[in-house]
C-alpha positions as CSV (number, residue, x, y, z in Angstrom):
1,X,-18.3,-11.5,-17.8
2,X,-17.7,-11.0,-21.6
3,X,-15.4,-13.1,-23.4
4,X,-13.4,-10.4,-24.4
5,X,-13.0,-9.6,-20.9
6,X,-12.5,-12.9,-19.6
7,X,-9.7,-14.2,-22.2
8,X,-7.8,-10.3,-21.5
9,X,-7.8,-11.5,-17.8
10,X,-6.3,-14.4,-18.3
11,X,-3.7,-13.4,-20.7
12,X,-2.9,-10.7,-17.9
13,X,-2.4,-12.9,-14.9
14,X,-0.2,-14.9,-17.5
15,X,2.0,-11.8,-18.3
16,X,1.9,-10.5,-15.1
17,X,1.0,-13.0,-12.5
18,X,-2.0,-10.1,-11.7
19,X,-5.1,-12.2,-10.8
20,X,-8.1,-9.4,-11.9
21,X,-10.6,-11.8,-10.9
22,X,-9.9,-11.1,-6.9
23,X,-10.9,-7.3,-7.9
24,X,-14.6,-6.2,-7.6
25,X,-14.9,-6.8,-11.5
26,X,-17.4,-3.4,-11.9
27,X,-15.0,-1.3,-10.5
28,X,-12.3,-3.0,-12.3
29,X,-14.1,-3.3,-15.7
30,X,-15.0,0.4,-15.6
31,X,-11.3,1.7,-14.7
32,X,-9.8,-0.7,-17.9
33,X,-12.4,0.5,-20.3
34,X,-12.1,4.0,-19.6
35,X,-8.1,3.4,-20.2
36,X,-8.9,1.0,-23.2
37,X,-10.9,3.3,-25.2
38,X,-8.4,6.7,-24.1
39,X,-5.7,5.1,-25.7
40,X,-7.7,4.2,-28.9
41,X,-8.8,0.4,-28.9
42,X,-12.1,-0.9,-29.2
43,X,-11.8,-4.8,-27.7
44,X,-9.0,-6.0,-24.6
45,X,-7.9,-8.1,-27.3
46,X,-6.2,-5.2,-29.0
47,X,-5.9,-3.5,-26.1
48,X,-3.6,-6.8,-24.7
49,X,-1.8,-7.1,-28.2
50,X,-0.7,-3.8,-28.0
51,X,0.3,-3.9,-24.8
52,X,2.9,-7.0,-25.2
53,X,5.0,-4.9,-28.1
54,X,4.5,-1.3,-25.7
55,X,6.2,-1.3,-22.3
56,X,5.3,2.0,-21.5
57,X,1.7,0.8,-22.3
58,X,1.5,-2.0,-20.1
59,X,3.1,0.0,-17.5
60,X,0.2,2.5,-17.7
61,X,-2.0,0.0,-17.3
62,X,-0.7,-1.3,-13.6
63,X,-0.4,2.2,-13.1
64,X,-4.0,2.5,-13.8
65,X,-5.1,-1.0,-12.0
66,X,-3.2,-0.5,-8.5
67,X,-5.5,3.0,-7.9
68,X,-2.3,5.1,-6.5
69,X,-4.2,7.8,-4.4
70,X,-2.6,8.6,-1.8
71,X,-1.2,11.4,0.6
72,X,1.1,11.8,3.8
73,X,-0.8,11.4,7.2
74,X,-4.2,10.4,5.5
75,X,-6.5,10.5,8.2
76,X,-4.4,12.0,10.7
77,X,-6.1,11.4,14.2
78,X,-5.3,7.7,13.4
79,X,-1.5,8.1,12.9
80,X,-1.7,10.2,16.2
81,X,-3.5,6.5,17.7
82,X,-0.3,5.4,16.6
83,X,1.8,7.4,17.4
84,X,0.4,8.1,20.7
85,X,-0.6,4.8,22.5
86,X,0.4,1.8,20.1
87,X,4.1,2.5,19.4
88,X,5.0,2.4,23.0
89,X,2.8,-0.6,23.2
90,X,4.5,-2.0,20.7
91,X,8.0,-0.9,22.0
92,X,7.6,-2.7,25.6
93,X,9.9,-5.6,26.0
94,X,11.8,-4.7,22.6
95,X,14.5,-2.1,21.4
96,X,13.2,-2.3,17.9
97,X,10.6,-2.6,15.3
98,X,10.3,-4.3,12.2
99,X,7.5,-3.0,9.9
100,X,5.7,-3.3,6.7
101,X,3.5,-1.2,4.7
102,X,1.8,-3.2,2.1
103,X,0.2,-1.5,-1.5
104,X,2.2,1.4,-0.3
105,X,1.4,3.6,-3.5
106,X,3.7,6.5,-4.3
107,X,5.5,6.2,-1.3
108,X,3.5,8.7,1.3
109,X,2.5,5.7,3.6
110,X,6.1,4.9,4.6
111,X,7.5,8.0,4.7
112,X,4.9,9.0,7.5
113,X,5.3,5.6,9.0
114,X,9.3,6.9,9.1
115,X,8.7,10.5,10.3
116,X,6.6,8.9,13.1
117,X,9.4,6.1,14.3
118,X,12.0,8.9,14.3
119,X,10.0,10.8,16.6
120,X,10.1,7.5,18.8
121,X,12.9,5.5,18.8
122,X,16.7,6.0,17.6
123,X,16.9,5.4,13.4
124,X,19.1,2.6,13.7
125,X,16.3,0.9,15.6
126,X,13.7,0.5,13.4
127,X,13.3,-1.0,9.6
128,X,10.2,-0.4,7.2
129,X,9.5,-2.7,4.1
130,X,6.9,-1.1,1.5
131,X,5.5,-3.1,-1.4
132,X,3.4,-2.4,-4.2
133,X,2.7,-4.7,-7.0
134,X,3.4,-1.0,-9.3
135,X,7.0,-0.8,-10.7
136,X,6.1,2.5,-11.6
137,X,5.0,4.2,-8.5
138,X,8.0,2.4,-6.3
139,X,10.3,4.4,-8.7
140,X,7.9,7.6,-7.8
141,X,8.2,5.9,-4.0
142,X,12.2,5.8,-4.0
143,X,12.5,9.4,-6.0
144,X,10.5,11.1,-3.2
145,X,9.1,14.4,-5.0
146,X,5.6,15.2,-3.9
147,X,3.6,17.9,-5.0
148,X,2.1,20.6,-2.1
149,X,-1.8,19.1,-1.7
150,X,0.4,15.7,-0.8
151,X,1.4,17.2,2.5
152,X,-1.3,19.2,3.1
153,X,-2.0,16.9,6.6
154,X,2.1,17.1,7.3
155,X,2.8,18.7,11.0
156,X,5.1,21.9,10.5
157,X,7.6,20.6,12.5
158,X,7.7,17.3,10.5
159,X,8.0,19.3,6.9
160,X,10.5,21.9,8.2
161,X,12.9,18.8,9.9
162,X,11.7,15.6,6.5
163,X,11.4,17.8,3.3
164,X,12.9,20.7,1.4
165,X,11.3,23.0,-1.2
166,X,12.4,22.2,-4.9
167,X,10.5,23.6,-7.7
168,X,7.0,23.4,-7.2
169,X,7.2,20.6,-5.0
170,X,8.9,19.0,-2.4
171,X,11.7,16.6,-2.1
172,X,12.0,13.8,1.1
173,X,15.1,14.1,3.1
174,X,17.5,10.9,2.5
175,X,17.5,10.7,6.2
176,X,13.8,9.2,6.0
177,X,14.7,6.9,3.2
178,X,18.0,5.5,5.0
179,X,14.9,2.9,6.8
180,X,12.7,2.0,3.7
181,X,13.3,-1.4,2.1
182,X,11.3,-1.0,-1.8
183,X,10.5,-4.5,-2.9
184,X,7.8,-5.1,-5.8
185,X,5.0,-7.6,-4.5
186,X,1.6,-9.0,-5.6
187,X,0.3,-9.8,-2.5
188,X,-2.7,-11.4,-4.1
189,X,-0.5,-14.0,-5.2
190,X,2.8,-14.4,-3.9
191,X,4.0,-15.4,-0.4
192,X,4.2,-12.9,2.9
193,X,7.1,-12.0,4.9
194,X,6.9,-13.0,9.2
195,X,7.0,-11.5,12.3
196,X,6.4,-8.4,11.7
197,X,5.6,-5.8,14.6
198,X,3.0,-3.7,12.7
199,X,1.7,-4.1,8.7
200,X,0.3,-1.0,7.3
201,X,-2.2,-1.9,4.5
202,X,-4.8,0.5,3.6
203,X,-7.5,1.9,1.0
204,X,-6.6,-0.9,-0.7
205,X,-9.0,-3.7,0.7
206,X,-12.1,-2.0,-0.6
207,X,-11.0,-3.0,-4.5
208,X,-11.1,-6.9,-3.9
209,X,-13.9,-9.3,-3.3
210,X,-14.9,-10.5,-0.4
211,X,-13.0,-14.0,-0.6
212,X,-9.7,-12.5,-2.0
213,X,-10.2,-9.9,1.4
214,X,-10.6,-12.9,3.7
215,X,-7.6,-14.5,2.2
216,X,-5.5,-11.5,2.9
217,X,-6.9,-10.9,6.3
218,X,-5.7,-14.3,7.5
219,X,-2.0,-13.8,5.5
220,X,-2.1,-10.5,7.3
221,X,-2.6,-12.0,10.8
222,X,-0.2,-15.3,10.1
223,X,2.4,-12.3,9.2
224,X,2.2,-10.5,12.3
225,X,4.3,-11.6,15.5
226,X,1.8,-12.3,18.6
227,X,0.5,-8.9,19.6
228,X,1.6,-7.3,16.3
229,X,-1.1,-5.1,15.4
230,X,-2.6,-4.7,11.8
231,X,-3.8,-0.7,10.8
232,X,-6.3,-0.9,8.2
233,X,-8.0,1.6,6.1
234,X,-11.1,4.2,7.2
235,X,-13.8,2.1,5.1
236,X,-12.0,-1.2,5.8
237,X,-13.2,-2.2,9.4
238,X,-12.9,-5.7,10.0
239,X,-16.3,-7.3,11.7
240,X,-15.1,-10.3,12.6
241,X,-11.4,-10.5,13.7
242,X,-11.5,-12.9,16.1
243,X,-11.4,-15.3,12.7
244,X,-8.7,-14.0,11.8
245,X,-6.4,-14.6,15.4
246,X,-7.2,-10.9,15.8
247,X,-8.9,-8.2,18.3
248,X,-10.0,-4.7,18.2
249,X,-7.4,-2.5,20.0
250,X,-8.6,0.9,18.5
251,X,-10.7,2.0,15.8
252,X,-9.4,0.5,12.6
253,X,-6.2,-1.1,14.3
254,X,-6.1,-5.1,15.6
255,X,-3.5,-6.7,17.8
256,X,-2.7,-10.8,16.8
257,X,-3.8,-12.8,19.6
């Protein structure tokens, strides 16, 4: 790692408590230098400097840095998995759920999360955290506008009863955000709520190294209440669980032990 590199990083986990060193630094690098020399610097020095007078600057680059792709139902015959056999699983001896989707982007993740629970169990039964270390795209999260290729994998049903044409988008129903809790949360560094019934975290893992993965693998597991299940992203299966406290139940989705 270059020294320029190396002193912007840890000026940045200074200002921000963001750790880039737990991020595959290739990946990383590339994404920052591409920004870097778009907005007209030549060294992260500069790049830092300016950032510390230019909120709107350092806000683009978290925006940047926390890779918000994302879109309702990604992957939709694992939300049916879901939907279909581990809710009720979930559901058996309890009248409720308490959930979390972690590095939940723009907001997509929990809002599908929601449209599924309501399909399931009464509102008023169910609560959803949703945390992203991205000020900026919690605000996007809470505003609930999505443009039409965003709900391209949305059921009919589901957009006729959740969303309502404005513009040339779409807004969310408040009756879907009544169950979302928006907190702001590095969960590279800081400490994890407990007993959850299900934690939602994924296409996120793939960006970190292999010891800051493990890390949150075990934080994930020591979060969950026993047979609380963790769903994981589509290139983010886990080899070894049982390390963890955890076990296969389906195809990316393991129960604690």
């Amino acid at each position: 790692m270059d020294q320029d590199y190396r002193m912007f990083s840890t000026q940045i986990k200074q200002e921000t408590g963001i750790d880039l060193s737990l991020y595959k630094e290739a990946q990383m690098k590339r994404r920052l230098i591409a920004l870097r020399d778009k907005k007209g610097f030549v060294t992260f020095k500069d790049f830092y400097d300016a950032m510390k007078k230019n909120n709107i600057l350092l806000e683009e680059f978290l925006d940047r840095m926390t890779i918000n792709v994302s879109e309702f139902f990604r992957n939709p015959s694992r939300w049916k998995v879901l939907q279909n056999e581990l809710i009720p699983k979930l559901l058996k001896g309890k009248d409720s759920l308490y959930t979390w989707s972690a590095a939940c982007s723009t907001g997509e993740e929990p809002y599908t999360l929601a449209m599924i629970l309501r399909e399931e169990i009464p509102s008023q039964k169910f609560s959803i955290l949703a945390t992203d270390i991205d000020e900026l795209a919690i605000k996007r999260a809470k505003l609930g506008y999505y443009l039409e290729k965003s709900l391209k994998d949305v059921p009919e049903k589901m957009k006729k009863d959740y969303f309502e044409k404005e513009g040339i988008g779409y807004k969310i129903n408040d009756l879907l955000k009544d169950n979302i809790h928006y907190e702001k949360h590095n969960m590279l560094a800081e400490s994890f709520k407990t007993d959850f019934d299900l934690i939602i975290c994924r296409n996120v893992m793939i960006y970190f190294t292999e010891d800051a993965k493990r890390q949150l693998y075990q934080n994930f597991s020591n979060a969950l209440r026993p047979g609380g299940i963790l769903f994981v992203g589509s290139t983010e299966q886990i080899f070894n669980p049982n390390q963890y406290g955890l076990e296969s139940v389906a195809t990316f989705f393991y129960a604690k032990k």
